[in-house]
C-alpha positions in Angstrom: 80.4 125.0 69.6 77.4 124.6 71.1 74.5 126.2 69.7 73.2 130.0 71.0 70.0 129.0 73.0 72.2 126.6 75.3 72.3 128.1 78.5 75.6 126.7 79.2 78.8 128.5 78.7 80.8 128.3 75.3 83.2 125.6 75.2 87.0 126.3 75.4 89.3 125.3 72.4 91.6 122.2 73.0 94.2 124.4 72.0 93.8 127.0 74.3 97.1 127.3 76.6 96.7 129.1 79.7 99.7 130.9 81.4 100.5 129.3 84.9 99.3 130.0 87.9 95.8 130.8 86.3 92.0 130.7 88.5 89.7 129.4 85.9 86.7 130.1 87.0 83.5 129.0 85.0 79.7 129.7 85.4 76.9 126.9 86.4 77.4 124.2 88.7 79.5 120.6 88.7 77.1 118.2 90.6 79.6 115.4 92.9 79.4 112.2 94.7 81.2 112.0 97.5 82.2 108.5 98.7 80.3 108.7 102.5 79.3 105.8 104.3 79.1 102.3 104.4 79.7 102.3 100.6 81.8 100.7 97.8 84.7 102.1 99.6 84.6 100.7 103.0 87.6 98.7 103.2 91.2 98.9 102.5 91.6 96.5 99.9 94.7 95.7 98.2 94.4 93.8 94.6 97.2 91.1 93.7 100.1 92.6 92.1 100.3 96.2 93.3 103.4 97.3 94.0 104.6 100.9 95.2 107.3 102.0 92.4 109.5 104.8 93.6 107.1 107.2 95.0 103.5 105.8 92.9 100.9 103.1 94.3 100.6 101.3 91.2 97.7 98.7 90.1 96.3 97.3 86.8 92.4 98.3 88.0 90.7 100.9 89.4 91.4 103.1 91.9 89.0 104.7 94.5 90.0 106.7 97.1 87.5 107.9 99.9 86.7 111.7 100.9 89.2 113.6 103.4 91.8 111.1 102.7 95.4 111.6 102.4 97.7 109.5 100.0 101.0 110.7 99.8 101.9 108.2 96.8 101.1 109.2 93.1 98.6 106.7 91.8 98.8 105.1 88.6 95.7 102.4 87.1 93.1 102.0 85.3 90.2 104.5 86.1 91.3 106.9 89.3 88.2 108.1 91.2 88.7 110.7 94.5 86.4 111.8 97.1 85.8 115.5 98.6 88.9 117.0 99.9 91.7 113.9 99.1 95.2 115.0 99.0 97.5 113.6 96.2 101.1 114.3 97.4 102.4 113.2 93.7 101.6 112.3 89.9 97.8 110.6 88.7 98.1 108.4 86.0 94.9 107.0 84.6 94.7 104.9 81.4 90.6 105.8 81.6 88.9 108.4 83.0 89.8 110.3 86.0 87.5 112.0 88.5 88.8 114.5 91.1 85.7 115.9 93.4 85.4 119.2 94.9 88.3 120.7 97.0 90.9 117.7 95.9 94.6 118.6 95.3 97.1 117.4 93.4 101.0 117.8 94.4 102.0 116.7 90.8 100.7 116.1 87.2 97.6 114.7 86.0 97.4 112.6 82.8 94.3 110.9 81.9 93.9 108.5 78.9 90.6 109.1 78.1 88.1 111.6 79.9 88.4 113.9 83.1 85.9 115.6 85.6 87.4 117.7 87.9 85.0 119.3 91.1 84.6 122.7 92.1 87.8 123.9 93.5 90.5 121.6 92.8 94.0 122.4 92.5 96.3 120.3 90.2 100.1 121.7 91.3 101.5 120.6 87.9 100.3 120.4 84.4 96.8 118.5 82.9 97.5 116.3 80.3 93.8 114.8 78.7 93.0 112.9 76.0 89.5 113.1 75.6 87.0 115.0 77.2 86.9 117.7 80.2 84.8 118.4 82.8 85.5 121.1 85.2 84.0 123.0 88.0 84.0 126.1 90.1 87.6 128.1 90.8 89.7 124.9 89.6 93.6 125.5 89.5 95.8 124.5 87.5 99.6 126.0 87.9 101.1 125.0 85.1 98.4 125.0 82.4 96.1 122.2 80.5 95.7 120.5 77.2 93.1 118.2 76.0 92.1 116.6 72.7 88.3 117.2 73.3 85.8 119.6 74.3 85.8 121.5 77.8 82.9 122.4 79.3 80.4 122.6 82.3 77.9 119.4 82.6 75.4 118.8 85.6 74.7 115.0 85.1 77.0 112.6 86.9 80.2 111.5 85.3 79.3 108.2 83.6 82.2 106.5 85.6 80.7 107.7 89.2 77.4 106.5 87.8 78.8 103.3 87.5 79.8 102.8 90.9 77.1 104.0 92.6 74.7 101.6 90.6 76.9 99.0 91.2 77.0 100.0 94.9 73.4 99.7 95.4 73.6 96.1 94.2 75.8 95.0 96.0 73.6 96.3 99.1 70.8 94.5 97.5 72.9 91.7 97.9 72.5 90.8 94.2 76.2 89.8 93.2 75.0 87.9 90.1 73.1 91.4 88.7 76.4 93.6 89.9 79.3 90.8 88.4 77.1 90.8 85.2 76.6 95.0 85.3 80.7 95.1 85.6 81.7 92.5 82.3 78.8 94.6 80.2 80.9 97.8 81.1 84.2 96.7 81.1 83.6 96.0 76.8 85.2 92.5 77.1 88.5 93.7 79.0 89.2 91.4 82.2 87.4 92.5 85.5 89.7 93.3 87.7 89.9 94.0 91.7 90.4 97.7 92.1 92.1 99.4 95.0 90.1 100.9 97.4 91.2 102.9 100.3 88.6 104.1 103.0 87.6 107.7 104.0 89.9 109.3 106.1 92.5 107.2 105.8 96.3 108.2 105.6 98.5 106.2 103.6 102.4 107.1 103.2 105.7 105.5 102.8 105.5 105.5 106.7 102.2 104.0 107.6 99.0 103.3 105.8 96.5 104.4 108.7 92.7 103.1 108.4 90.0 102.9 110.7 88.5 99.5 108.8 89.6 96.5 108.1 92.5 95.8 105.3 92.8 93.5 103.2 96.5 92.9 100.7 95.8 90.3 97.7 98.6 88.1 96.8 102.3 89.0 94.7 102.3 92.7 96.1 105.2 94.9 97.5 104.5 97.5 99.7 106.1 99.8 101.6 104.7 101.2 105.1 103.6 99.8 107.8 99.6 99.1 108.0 97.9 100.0 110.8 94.2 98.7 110.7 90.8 97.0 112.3 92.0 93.8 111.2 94.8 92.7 108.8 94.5 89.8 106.1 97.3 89.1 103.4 97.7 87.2 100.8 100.3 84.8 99.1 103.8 85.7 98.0 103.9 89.0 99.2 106.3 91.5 100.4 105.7 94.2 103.3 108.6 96.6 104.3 107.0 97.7 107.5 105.2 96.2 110.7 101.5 95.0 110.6 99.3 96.1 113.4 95.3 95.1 114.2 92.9 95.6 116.8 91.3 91.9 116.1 92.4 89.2 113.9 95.5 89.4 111.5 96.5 86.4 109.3 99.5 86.0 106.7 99.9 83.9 103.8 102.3 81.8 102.8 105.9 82.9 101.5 105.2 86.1 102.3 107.7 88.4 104.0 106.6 91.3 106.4 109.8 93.8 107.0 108.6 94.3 110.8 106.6 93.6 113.8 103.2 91.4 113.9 101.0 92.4 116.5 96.8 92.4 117.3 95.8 93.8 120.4 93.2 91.1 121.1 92.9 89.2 118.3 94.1 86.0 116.8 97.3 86.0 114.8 97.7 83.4 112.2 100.9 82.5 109.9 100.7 80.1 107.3 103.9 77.8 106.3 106.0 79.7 104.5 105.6 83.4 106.3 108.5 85.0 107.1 108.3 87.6 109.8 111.1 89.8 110.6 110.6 90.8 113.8 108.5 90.2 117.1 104.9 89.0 117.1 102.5 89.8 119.4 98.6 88.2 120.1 95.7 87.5 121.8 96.0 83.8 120.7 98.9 82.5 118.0 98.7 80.3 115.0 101.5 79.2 113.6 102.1 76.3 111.4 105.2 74.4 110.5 107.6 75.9 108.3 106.8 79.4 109.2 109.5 81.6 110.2 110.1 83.9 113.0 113.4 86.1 113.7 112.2 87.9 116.8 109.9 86.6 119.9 106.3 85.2 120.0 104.2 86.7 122.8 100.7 85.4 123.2 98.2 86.2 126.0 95.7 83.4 125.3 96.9 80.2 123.4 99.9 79.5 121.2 99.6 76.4 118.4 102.0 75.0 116.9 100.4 73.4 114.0 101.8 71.0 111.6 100.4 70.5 107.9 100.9 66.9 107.7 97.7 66.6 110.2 95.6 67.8 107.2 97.9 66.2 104.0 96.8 62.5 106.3 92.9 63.1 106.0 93.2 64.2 102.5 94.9 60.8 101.2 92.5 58.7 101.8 89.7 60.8 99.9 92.1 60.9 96.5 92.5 57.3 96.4 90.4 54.6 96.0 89.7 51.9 98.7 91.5 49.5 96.3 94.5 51.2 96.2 95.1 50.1 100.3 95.2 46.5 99.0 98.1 45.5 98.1 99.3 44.7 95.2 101.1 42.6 92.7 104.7 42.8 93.2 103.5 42.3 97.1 102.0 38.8 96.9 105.1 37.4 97.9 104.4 39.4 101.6 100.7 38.7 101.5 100.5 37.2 105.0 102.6 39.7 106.8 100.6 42.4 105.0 97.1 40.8 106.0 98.3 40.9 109.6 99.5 44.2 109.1 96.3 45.8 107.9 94.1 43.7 110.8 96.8 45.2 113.2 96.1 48.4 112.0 92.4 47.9 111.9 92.4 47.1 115.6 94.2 50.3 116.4 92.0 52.7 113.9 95.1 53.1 111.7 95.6 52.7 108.0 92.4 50.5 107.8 90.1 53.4 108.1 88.9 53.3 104.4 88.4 49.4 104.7 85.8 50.3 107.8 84.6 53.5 106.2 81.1 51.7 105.1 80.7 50.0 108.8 81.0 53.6 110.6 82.5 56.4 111.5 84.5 55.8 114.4 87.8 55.4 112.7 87.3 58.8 110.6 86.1 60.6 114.0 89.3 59.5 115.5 91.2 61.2 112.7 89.6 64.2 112.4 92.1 67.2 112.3 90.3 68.9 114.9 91.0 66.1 118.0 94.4 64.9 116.2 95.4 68.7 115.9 99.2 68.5 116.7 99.7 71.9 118.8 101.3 72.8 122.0 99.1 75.0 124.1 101.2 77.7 126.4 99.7 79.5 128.5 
């Protein structure tokens, strides 16, 4: 208990067990950071190996959610930090701390691993489950009742974890990366660093459509469900959409990943790496597509369509692996020396496999082979 000159009110027993449907509604102030601006949350980004399990968006880091967002998914990571007036449509899981600013709600259960802060006027539909500290605000709601292992009070400073990112934040601005990667190990107490999800202010993400106004980025190994509707659209490697992917500029797609749907940018360039799948039409300003990729529907492209093969690029990379020795030839083809000598001046003449042998003398040979002029494509127009 705190002592009797403390101006704040007395703290409520861990045990205490209010009856459902309860108002709490506690003296003093809670102080809140909404995520505004051009912040740490102005993106849509995606970390490798998040998968959407049943009805939860689910990630080994952090999560951060802009303010007047809506995500019907529960979340489930790390640390799970919302902006003003986001809408949860089911459970937050958070191994760490969990911060909920003013008018949030929460269509499910809350259970936090470590410490909560909840803002002034937030209403958790289910039952809070914390294991450490609480925080809480103004005319909070909680239907069907708390518990937590610590203290619950009233504080005015900052949560430490909302510290945390806006320090880092301003770093970033700063452009010192160095100062903010070092800021992030010193915090994380030795545990891996890990990518945490981010989803923009007033964005709407569902099992139908994940809606932003920014640009989106999807790391690699994830499976999603919806279909992404953004500024522009980069994914990574080995993943799997179930929906359509749709941009306003450039959209690109790794390889062996599968996208459940339609590819389209309205005036952008669309690129799919070998190994893409795409189940369904794609659509672009100009088109990108090297060999080995794989199209079920139709490829409609205002500007230019490429056809690119990979063994363009594998030809220029040989030469700098091996050494110039290697193009000699060697023992067990002395018997075939001459017709190898002619051979290699034949293809000296013609600027062909004797481009390491002329390397030294100039550049003409390698300028002949660059991958931009020996680009195999097929322009249509």
């Amino acid at each position: 208990m705190p002592p009797p000159s403390d101006p704040r009110p007395p703290a409520i027993p861990s045990d205490a067990r209010p009856t459902a449907r309860t108002v709490y509604i506690f003296g003093g102030s809670f102080t809140g950071v909404s995520f505004r601006g051009t912040g740490p949350v102005d993106e849509l980004s995606v970390p490798s190996e998040t998968t959407v399990e049943e009805h939860d968006l689910v990630t080994d880091g952090d999560v951060l959610v802009g303010g007047q967002s809506s995500v019907e998914f529960g979340l489930r990571g790390r640390n799970v930090a919302l902006g003003e007036r986001v809408d949860i449509g089911n459970d937050i899981e958070a191994d760490g701390d969990c911060r909920l600013d003013t008018w949030c709600s929460v269509d499910g259960n809350v259970l936090v691993g470590e410490d909560a802060y909840l803002g002034e006027r937030v209403t958790v539909d289910g039952h809070l489950m914390v294991s450490g500290d609480l925080d809480i605000g103004d005319d909070v709601t909680i239907e069907e009742g708390f518990e937590a292992n610590g203290w619950i009070v009233i504080r005015n400073p900052v949560p430490t974890l909302v510290f945390y990112f806006i320090v880092l934040s301003q770093l970033l601005r700063a452009g010192e990366t160095e100062a903010a990667d070092e800021l992030a190990e010193a915090l994380a107490d030795g545990d891996d660093v890990r990518d945490p999800l981010l989803i923009p202010r007033s964005a709407e993400v569902s099992d139908d459509a994940w809606r932003v106004s920014t640009p989106a980025t999807i790391g690699d190994d994830c499976r999603l469900h919806g279909n992404v509707r953004a500024e522009s659209v980069v994914v990574g490697r080995r993943n799997e959409v179930f929906g359509s992917l749709r941009a306003r500029e450039d959209l690109s797609i790794g390889a062996d990943t599968t996208i459940h749907g339609d590819v389209t940018s309205r005036g952008g360039t669309v690129t799919i790496d070998a190994g893409a799948h795409v189940r369904g039409d794609v659509s672009a300003g100009d088109l990108v597509v090297y060999e080995g990729a794989e199209i079920d529907g139709t490829l409609r492209a205002r500007g230019e369509m490429k056809l690119v093969q990979p063994s363009d690029s594998e030809a220029d990379e040989v030469p700098d692996d091996e050494p110039t020795e290697s193009e000699e030839p060697a023992d067990d083809e002395a018997p075939d020396d001459s017709e190898e000598s002619s051979r290699v001046d034949d293809d000296d003449a013609s600027g062909g496999t004797g481009e390491q042998g002329d390397r030294s003398e100039g550049a003409s040979e390698t300028d002949e082979l660059d991958p931009v002029d020996e680009t195999r494509s097929t322009a249509v127009d």
